[in-house]
N, C-alpha and C positions, 0 to 999 in steps of 0.2 A: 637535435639541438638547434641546427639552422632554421627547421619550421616553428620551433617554439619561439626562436627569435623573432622572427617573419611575424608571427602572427601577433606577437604582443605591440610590435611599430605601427602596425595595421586596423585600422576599425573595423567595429565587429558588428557583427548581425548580432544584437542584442536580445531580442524578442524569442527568443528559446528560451531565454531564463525564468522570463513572464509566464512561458505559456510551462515549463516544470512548475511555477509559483500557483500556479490557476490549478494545474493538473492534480497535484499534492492537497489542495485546497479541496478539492471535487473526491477526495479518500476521506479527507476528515468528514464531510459532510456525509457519506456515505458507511462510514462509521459510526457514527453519531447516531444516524436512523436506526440502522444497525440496533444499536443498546437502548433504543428505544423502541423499537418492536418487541425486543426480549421483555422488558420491563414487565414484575410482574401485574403492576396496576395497567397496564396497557390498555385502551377501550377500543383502538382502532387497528390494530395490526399490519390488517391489509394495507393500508393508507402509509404507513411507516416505512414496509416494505416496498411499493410504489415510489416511495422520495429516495431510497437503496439504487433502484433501476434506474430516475429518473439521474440520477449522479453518476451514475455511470456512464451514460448517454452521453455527457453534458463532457465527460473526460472521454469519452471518446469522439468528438469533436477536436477538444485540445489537439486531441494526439493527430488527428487530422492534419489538423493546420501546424503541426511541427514537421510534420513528412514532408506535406509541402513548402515548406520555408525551409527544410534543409534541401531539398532539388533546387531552389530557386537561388541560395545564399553564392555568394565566390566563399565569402570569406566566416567561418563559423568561432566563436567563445571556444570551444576544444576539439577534439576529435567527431569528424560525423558518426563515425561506428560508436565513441561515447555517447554521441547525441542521442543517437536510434536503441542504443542500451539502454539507456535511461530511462525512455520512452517507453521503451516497453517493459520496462521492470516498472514501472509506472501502473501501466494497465492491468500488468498481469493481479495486481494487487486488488483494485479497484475491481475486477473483473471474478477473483475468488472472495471478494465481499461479497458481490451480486450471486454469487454461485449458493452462498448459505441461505439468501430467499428461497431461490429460487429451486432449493434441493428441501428444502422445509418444505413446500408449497408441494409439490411431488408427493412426499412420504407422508404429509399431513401431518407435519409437528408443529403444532398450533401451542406446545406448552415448551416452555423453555427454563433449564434449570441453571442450577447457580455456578456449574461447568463452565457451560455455555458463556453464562453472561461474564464469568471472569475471564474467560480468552476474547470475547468483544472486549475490554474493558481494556487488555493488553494492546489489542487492535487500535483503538483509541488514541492511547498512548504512545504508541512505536508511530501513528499515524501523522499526531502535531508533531512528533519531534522530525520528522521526513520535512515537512511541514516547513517548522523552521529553517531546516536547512536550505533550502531551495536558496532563496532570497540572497544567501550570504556564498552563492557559486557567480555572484558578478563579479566577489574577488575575491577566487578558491586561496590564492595566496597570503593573502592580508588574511584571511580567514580561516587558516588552515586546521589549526588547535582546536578550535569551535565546532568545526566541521567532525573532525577527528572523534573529537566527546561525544557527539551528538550519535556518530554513527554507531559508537562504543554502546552507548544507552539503548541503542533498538536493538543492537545484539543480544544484547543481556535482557531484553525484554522475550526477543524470540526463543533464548534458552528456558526460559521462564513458560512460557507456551508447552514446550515439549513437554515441560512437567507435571502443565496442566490438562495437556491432552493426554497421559500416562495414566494422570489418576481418576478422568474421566471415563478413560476405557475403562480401567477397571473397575469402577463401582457398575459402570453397564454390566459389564461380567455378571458381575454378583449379582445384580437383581433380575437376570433371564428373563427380561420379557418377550412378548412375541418377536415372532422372524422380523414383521415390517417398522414395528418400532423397535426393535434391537440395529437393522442397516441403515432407519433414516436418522435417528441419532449420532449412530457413530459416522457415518457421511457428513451432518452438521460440526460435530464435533472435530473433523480432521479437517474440514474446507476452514473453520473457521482459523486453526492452527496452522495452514498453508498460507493464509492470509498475511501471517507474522512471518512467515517465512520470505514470504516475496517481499515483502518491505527491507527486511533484512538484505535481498537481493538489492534492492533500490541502494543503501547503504555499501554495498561493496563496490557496487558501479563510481559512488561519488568517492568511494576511499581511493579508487583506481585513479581520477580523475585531481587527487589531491597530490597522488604519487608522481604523477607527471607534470604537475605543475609548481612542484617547492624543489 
């Protein structure tokens, strides 16, 4: 109760908020490529996938430069161990988008079907609404409701995932194809629903973060 007080009298290292607002930005973009590499009029694939990697990179910078701004801060917006949660529930997200390239590229899943493109499409989704949230933890308290909904909707979107990786597994089932495109499918098909899952992760850190500050 006293450090919460402390810290609300106290100015704050700002620039953490920025750099979750930039970091959450570098998922949607990387989402985005995402459901554009699937596409099936696609001409360029490789090139789609390339701008996947390149957003990754680009968020792992971010996260860079928040390790270091949180060693360097006296005074941080919340907890550092929230901070460094955050961050990496961040990554990990942006990080199992990159992993569906680059697990495609592997097993040589050059075709992608409509499974696929509707857990990208959840990815998307759960992705702007992380997205929006960012922006509105400069004042987790004046924002709390908002926050709350928002985190609400990517849950319900991650539930929605699970049921779409259920019923992707099993039409795989059913149409037995070979060994190496029966494991690189279902490899794509669970990174991409892990993908919704870490976001979701991203959402529990900020729910934690709501809890301690109303």
């Amino acid at each position: 109760m006293f450090m919460r007080l402390f810290r609300s009298l106290m100015p704050k290292e700002e620039r953490f908020v920025e750099n979750f607002v930039a970091h959450s930005g570098f998922i949607v973009d990387a989402a985005d490529a995402l459901a554009a590499m699937m596409a099936p009029d696609q001409e360029d694939r490789p090139s789609r996938g390339r701008e996947v990697c390149e957003a990754e990179s680009s968020a792992d910078e971010v996260s860079r430069q928040t390790l270091i701004a949180l060693h360097r801060a006296f005074l941080t917006p919340f907890d550092r161990s929230d901070i460094l949660a955050l961050s990496n529930a961040l990554d990990d997200a942006i990080d199992h988008i990159e992993e569906v390239v680059l697990h495609a590229a592997l097993y040589e899943v050059s075709e992608f079907d409509d499974h696929m493109r509707k857990i990208t499409g959840q990815i998307q989704k759960a992705s702007r609404l992380v997205a929006e949230i960012m922006p509105l933890l400069h004042n987790i308290t004046g924002n709390a409701e908002r926050i709350r909904s928002l985190c609400e909707a990517v849950s319900s979107i991650e539930g929605d995932a699970d049921e779409a990786l259920r019923e992707a597994l099993s039409d795989l089932i059913e149409q037995r194809p070979d060994t190496i495109t029966f494991f690189g499918r279902k490899e794509v098909y669970e990174l991409l629903e892990a993908a919704t899952d870490c976001l979701d992760d991203v959402t529990d850190v900020i729910e934690g973060l709501v809890l301690d500050h109303v």
